[in-house]
C-alpha atoms as a printed R data frame, in Angstrom:
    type eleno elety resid chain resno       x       y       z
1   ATOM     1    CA   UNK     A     1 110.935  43.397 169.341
2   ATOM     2    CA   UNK     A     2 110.664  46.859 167.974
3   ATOM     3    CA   UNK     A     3 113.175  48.729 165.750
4   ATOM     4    CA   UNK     A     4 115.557  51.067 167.688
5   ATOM     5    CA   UNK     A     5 115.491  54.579 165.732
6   ATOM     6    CA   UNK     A     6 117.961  55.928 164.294
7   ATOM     7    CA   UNK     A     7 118.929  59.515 165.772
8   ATOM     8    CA   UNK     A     8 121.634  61.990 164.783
9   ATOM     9    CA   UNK     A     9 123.702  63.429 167.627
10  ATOM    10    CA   UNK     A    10 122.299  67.127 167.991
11  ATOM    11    CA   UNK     A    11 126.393  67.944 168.442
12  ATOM    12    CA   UNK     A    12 126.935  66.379 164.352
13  ATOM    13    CA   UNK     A    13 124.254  68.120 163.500
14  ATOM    14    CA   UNK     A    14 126.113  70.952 162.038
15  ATOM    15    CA   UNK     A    15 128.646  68.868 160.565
16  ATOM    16    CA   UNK     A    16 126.169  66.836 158.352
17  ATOM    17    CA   UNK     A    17 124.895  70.185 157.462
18  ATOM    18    CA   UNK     A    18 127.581  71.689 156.195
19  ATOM    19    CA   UNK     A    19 128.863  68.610 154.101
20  ATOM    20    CA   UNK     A    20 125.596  68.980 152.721
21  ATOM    21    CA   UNK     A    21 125.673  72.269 151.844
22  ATOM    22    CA   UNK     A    22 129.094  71.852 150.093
23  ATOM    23    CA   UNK     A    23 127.773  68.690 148.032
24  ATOM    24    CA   UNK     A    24 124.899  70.963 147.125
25  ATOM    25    CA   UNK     A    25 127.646  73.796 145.864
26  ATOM    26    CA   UNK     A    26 129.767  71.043 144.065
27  ATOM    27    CA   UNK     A    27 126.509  69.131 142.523
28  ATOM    28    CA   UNK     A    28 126.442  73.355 141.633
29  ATOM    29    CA   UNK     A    29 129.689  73.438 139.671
30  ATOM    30    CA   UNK     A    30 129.105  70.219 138.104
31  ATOM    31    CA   UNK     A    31 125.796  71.837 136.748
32  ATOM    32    CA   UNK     A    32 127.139  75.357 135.543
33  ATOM    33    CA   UNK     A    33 130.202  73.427 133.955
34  ATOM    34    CA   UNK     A    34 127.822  71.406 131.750
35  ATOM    35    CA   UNK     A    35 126.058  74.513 130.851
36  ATOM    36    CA   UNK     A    36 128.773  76.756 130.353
37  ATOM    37    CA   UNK     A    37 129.990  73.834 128.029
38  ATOM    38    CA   UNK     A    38 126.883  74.498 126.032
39  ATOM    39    CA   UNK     A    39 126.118  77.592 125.704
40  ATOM    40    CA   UNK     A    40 129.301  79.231 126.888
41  ATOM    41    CA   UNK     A    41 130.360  80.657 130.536
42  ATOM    42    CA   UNK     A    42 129.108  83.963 130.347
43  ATOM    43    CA   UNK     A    43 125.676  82.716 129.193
44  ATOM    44    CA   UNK     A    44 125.474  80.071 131.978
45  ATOM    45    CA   UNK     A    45 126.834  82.810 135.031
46  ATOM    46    CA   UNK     A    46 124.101  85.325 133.560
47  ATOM    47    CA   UNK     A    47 121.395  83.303 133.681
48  ATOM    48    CA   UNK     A    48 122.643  81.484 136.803
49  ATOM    49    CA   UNK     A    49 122.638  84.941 138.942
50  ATOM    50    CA   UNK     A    50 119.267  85.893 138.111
51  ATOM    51    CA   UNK     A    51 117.375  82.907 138.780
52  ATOM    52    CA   UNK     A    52 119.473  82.604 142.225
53  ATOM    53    CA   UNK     A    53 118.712  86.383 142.907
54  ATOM    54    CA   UNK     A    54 115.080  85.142 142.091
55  ATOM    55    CA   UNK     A    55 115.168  81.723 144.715
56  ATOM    56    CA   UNK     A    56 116.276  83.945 147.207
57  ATOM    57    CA   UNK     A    57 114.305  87.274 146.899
58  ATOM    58    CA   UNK     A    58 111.454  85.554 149.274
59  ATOM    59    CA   UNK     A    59 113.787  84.499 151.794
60  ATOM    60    CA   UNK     A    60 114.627  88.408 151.901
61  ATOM    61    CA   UNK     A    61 111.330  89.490 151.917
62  ATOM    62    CA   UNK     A    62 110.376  86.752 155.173
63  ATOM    63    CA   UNK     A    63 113.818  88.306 157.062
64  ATOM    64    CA   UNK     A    64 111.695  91.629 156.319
65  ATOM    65    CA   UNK     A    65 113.449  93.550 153.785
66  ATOM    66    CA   UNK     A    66 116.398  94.622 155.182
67  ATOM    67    CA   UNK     A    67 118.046  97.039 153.039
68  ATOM    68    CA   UNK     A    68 121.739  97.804 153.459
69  ATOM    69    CA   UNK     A    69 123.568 101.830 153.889
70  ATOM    70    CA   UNK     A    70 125.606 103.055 151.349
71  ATOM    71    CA   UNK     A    71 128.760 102.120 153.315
72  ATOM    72    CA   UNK     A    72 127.030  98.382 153.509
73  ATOM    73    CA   UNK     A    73 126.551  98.422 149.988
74  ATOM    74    CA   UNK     A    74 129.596  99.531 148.523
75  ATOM    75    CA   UNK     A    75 131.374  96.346 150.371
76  ATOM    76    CA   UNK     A    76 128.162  94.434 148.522
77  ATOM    77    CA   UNK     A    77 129.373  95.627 144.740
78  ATOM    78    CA   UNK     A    78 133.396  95.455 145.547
79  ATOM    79    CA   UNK     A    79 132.745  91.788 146.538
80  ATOM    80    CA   UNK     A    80 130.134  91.707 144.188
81  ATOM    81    CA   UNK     A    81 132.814  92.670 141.330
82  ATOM    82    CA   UNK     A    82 134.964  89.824 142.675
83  ATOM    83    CA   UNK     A    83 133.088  87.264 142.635
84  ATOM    84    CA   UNK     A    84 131.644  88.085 139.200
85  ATOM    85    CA   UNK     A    85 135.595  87.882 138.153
86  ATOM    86    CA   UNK     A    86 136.288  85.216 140.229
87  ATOM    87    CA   UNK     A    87 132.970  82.828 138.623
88  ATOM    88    CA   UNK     A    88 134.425  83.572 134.871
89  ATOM    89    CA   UNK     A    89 137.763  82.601 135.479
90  ATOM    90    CA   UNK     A    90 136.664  79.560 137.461
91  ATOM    91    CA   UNK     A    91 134.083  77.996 135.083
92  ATOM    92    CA   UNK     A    92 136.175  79.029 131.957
93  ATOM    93    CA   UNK     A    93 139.224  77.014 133.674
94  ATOM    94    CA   UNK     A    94 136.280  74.174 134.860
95  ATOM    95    CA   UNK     A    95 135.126  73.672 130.882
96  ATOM    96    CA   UNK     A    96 139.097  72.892 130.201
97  ATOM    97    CA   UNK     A    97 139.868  69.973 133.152
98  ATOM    98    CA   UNK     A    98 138.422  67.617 135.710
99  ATOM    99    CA   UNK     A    99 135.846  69.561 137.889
100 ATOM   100    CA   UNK     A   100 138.141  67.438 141.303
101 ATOM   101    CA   UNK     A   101 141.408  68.657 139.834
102 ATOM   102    CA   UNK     A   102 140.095  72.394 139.329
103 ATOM   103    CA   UNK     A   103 138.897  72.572 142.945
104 ATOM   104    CA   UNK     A   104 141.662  71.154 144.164
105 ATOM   105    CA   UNK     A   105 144.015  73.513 142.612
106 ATOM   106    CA   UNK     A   106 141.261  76.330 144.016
107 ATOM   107    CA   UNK     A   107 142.178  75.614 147.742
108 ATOM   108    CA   UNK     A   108 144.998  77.435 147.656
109 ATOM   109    CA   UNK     A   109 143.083  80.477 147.988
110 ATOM   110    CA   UNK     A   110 142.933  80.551 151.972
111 ATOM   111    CA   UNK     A   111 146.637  80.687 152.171
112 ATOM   112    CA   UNK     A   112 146.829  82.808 149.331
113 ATOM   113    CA   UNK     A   113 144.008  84.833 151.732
114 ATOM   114    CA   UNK     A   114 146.408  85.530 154.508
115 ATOM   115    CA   UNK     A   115 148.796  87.309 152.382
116 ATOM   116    CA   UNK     A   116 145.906  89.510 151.110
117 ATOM   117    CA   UNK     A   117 144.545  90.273 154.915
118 ATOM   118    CA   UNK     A   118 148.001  91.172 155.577
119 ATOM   119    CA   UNK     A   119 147.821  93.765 152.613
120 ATOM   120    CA   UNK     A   120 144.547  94.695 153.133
121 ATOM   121    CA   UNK     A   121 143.665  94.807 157.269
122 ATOM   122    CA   UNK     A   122 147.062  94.835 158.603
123 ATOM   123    CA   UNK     A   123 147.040  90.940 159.794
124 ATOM   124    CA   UNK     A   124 150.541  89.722 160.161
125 ATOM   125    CA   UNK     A   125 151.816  87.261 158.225
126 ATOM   126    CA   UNK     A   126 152.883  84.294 160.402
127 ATOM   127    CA   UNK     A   127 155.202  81.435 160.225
128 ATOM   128    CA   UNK     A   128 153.039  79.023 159.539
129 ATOM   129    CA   UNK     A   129 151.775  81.010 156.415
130 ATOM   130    CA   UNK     A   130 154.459  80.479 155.187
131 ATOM   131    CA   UNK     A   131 155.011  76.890 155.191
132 ATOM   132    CA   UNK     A   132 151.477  76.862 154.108
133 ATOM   133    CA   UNK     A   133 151.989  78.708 150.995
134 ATOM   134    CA   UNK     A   134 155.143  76.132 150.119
135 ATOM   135    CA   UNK     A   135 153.053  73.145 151.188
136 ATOM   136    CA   UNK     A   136 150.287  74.935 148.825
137 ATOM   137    CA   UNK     A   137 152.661  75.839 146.038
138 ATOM   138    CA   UNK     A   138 154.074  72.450 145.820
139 ATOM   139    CA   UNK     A   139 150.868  70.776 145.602
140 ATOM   140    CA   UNK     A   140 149.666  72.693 142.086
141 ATOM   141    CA   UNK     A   141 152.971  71.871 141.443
142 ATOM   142    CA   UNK     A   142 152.575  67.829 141.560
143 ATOM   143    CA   UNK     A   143 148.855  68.625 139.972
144 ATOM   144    CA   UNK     A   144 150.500  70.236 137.145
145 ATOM   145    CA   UNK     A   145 153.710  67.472 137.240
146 ATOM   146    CA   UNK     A   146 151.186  64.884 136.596
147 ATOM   147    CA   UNK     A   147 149.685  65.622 133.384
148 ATOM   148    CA   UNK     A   148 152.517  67.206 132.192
149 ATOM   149    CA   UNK     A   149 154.228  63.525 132.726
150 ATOM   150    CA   UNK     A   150 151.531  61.783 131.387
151 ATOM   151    CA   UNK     A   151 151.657  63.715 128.253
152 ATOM   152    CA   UNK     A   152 147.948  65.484 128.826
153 ATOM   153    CA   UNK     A   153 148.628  68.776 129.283
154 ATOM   154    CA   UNK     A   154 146.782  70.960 126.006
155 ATOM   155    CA   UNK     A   155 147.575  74.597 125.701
156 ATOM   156    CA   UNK     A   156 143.500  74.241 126.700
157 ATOM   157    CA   UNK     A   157 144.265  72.596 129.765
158 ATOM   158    CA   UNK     A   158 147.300  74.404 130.365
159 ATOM   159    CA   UNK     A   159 144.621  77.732 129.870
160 ATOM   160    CA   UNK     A   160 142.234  76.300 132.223
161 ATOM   161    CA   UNK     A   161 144.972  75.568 134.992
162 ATOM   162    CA   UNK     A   162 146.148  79.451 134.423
163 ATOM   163    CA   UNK     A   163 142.430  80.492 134.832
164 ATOM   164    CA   UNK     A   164 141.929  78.697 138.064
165 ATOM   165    CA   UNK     A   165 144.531  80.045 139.463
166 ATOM   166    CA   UNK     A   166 143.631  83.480 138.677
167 ATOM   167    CA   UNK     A   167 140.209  82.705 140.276
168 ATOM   168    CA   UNK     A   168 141.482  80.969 143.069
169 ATOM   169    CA   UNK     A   169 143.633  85.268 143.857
170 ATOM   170    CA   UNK     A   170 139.863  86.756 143.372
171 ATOM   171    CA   UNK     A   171 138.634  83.915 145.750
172 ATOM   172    CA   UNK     A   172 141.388  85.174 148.151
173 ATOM   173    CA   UNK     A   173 140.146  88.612 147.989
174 ATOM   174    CA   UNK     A   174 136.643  87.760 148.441
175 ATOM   175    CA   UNK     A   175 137.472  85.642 151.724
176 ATOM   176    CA   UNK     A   176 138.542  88.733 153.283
177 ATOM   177    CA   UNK     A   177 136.395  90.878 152.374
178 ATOM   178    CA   UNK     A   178 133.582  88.139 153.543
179 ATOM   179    CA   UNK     A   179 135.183  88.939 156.948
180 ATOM   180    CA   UNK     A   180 133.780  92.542 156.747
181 ATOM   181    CA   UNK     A   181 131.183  91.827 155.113
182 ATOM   182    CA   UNK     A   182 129.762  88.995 157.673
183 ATOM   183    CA   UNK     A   183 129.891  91.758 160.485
184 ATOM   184    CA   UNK     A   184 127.746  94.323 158.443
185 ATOM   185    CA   UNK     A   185 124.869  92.273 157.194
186 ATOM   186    CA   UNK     A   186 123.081  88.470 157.284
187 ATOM   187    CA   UNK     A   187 123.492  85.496 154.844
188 ATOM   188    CA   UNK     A   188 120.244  86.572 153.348
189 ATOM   189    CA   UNK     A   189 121.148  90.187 152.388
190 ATOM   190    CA   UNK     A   190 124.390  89.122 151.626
191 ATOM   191    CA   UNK     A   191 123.098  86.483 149.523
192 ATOM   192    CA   UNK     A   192 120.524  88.493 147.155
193 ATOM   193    CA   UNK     A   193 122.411  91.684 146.810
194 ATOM   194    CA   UNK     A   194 125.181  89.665 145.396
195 ATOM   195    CA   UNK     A   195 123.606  87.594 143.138
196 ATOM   196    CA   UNK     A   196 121.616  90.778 142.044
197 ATOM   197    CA   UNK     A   197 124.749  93.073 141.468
198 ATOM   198    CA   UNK     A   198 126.478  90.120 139.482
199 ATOM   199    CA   UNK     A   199 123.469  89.844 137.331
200 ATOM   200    CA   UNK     A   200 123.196  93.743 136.747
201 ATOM   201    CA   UNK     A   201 127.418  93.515 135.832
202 ATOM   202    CA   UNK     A   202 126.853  90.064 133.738
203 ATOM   203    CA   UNK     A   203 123.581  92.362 131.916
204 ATOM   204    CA   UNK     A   204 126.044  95.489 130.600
205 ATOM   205    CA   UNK     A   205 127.960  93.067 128.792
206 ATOM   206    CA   UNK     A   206 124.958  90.339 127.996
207 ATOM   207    CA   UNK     A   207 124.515  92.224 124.158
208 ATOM   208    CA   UNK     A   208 128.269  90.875 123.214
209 ATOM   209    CA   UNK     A   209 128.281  87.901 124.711
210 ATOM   210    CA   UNK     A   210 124.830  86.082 125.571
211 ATOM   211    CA   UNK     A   211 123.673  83.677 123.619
212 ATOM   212    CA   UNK     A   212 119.885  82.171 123.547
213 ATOM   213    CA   UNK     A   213 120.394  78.918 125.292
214 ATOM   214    CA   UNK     A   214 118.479  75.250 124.995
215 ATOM   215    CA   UNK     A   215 115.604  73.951 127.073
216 ATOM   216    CA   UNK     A   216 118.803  71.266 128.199
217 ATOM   217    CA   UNK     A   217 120.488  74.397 129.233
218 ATOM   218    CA   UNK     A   218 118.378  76.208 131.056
219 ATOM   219    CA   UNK     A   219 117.301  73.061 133.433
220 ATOM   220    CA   UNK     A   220 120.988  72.516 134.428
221 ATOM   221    CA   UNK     A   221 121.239  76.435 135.062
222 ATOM   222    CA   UNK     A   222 118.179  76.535 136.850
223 ATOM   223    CA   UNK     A   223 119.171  73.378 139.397
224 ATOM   224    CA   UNK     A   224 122.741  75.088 139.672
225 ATOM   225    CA   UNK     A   225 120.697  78.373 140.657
226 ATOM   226    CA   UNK     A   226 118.584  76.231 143.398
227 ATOM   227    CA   UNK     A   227 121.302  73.855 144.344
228 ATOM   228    CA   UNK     A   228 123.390  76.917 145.813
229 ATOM   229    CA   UNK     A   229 120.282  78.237 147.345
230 ATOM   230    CA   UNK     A   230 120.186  74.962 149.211
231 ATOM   231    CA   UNK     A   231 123.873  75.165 150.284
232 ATOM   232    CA   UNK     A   232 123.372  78.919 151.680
233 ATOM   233    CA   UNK     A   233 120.727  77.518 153.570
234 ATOM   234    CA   UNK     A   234 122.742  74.011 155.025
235 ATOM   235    CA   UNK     A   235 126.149  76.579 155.844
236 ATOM   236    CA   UNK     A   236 124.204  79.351 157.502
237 ATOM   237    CA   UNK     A   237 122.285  76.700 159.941
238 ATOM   238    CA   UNK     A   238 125.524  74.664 160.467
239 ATOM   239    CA   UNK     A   239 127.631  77.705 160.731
240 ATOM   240    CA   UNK     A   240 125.388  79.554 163.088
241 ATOM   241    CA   UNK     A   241 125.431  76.612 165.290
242 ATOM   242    CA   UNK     A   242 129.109  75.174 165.598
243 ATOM   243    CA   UNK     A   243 132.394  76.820 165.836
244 ATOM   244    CA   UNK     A   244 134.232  77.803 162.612
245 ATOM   245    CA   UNK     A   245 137.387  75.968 163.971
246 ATOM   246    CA   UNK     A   246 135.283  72.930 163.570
247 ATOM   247    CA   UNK     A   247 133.603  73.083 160.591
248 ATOM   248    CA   UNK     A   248 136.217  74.717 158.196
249 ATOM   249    CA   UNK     A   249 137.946  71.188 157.747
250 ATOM   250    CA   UNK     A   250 134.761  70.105 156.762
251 ATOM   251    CA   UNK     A   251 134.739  72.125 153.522
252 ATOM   252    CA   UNK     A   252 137.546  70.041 151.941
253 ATOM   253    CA   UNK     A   253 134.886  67.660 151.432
254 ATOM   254    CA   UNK     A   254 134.440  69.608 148.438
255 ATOM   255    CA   UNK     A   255 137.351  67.626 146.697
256 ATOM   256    CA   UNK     A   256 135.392  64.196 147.178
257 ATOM   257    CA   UNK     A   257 131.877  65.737 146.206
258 ATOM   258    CA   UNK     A   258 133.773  66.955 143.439
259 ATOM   259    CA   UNK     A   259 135.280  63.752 142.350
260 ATOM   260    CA   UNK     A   260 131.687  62.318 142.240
261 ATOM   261    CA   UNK     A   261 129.784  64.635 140.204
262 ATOM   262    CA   UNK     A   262 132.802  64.618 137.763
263 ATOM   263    CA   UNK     A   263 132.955  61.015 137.140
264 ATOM   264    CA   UNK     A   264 128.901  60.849 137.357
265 ATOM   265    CA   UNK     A   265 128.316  63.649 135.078
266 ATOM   266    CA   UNK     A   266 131.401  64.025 132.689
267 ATOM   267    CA   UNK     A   267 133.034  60.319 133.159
268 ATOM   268    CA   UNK     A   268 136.354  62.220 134.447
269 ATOM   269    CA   UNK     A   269 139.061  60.028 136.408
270 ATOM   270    CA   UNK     A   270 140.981  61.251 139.646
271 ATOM   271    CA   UNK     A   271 144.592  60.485 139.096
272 ATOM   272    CA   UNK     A   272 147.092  59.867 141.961
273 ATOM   273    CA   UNK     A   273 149.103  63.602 141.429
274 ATOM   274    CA   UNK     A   274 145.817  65.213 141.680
275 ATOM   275    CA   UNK     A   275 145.336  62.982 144.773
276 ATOM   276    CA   UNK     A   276 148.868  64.000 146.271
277 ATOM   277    CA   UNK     A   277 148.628  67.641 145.127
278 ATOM   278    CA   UNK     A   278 145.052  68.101 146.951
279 ATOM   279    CA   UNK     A   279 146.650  66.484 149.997
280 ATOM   280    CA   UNK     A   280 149.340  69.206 150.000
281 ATOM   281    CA   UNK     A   281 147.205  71.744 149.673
282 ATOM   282    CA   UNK     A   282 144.544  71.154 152.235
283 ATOM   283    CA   UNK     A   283 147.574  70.331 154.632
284 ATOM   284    CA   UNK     A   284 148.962  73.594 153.780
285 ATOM   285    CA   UNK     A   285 145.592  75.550 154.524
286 ATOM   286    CA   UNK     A   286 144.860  73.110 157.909
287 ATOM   287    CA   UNK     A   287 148.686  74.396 159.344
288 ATOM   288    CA   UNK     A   288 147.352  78.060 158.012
289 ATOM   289    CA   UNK     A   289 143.928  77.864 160.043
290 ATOM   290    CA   UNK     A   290 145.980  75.896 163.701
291 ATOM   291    CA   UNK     A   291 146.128  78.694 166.389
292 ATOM   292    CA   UNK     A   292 144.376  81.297 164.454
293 ATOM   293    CA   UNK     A   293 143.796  84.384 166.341
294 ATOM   294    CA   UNK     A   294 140.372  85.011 164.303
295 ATOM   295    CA   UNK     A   295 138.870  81.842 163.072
296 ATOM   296    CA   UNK     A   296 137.076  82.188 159.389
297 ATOM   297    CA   UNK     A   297 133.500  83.122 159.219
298 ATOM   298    CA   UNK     A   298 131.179  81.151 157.290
């Protein structure tokens, strides 16, 4: 009697790809938080940028070199100076707590987004917004209830909290400006130029701050680099073949990948207020994205 294959559905397709691509981005974290606990965050985001700016310069050159207008790339360096704001504050908060409770506390930023498209494109602000943002706000609350109950809340951790919360406003920003920027150029452009202007804004201040790091280092930099080259690639083919309504639930995933690579890599626990805060939170951004005129782009 022969074997029956196993096939995937062609319609979960897309859905397997994108939980893919968000394991690969929070096996990416887990990476860059070891390094950055080495050699420091600035080192690890420097180094990180140009080998990613690197891994994807020949997927530019096969989508044949497409070079963006000056209008094109000024929305390149203003998300580009973003995200470069957004990564410090991040990581430094990441080195200071669990990487699960740090993302966790980092969903917030697509309700925190809907405020910001309402100050920066005119969107208006809903009802639902706003039971999203108290649904939101009273999840990092019960985060931040729990270790300050069990007694485990350091001024670091308390600094790290602070910081991802400040990242998680920059994240905000950068969703909506993703919006414009998905309608002016591909993942690919998109992709290089930002790791590239990063880089270049990481290299002004590299004679301060960089340090010369380890062989240890520089592997764990150098998988974080490829690891999010991997996850562009699994979002852009699940993205460009599924509805955004669909897949968007999908990237809360990122809590559970998260949990993983913190307990595999750092031995970190998930406790039950990080548990109930994250469920908050991602209930907060799932009544955000229900009836959305324009669904997120990916």
């Amino acid at each position: 009697m022969r074997a029956r294959s196993f096939t995937l559905s062609p319609g979960y397709r897309p859905v397997l790809s994108v939980v893919l691509g968000i394991g690969a981005f929070s096996a990416m974290d887990a990476a860059i938080k070891g390094a950055s606990i080495a050699v420091g965050v600035f080192t690890a985001l420097l180094l990180r940028n140009l080998f990613g700016t690197v891994l994807i310069l020949p997927l530019w050159l096969a989508a044949g070199r497409p070079l963006p207008g000056r209008a094109v790339l000024r929305v390149h360096a203003q998300r580009s100076a973003i995200t470069a704001a957004m990564a410090v504050l991040f990581f430094y908060g990441l080195v200071r707590i669990p990487l699960a409770e740090g993302i966790a506390i980092s969903f917030i930023a697509p309700i925190a987004a809907l405020y910001f498209a309402a100050v920066m494109l005119g969107e208006k602000v809903r009802p639902q917004a706003i039971a999203a943002s108290l649904l939101g706000v009273a999840g990092v609350l019960v985060i931040g209830a729990g270790r300050f109950g069990a007694g485990t809340y350091s001024d670091e951790a308390i600094a790290g909290t602070a910081a991802i919360l400040c990242s998680a406003m920059f994240y905000a920003i950068n969703l909506v400006l993703q919006r414009k920027q998905a309608l002016l150029a591909g993942p690919v452009e998109i992709t290089l130029f930002q790791s590239g202007i990063v880089a270049l804004i990481f290299l002004v201040f590299a004679p301060w701050f960089a340090v010369w790091p380890d062989a240890a280092s520089l592997r764990m930099i150098l998988a974080g680099a490829a690891l999010a080259t991997c996850a562009l690639l699994f979002l852009s083919w699940g993205y460009a073949r599924a509805e955004a309504q669909v897949l968007v639930p999908v990237e809360y995933t990122g809590f559970l990948w998260a949990a993983l690579f913190g307990w595999l890599m750092f031995g970190e626990s998930v406790s039950a207020a990080t548990l109930g805060g994250a469920a908050l939170i991602v209930l907060g951004c799932w009544i955000a994205a229900k009836k959305r005129e324009h669904p997120a782009l990916g």
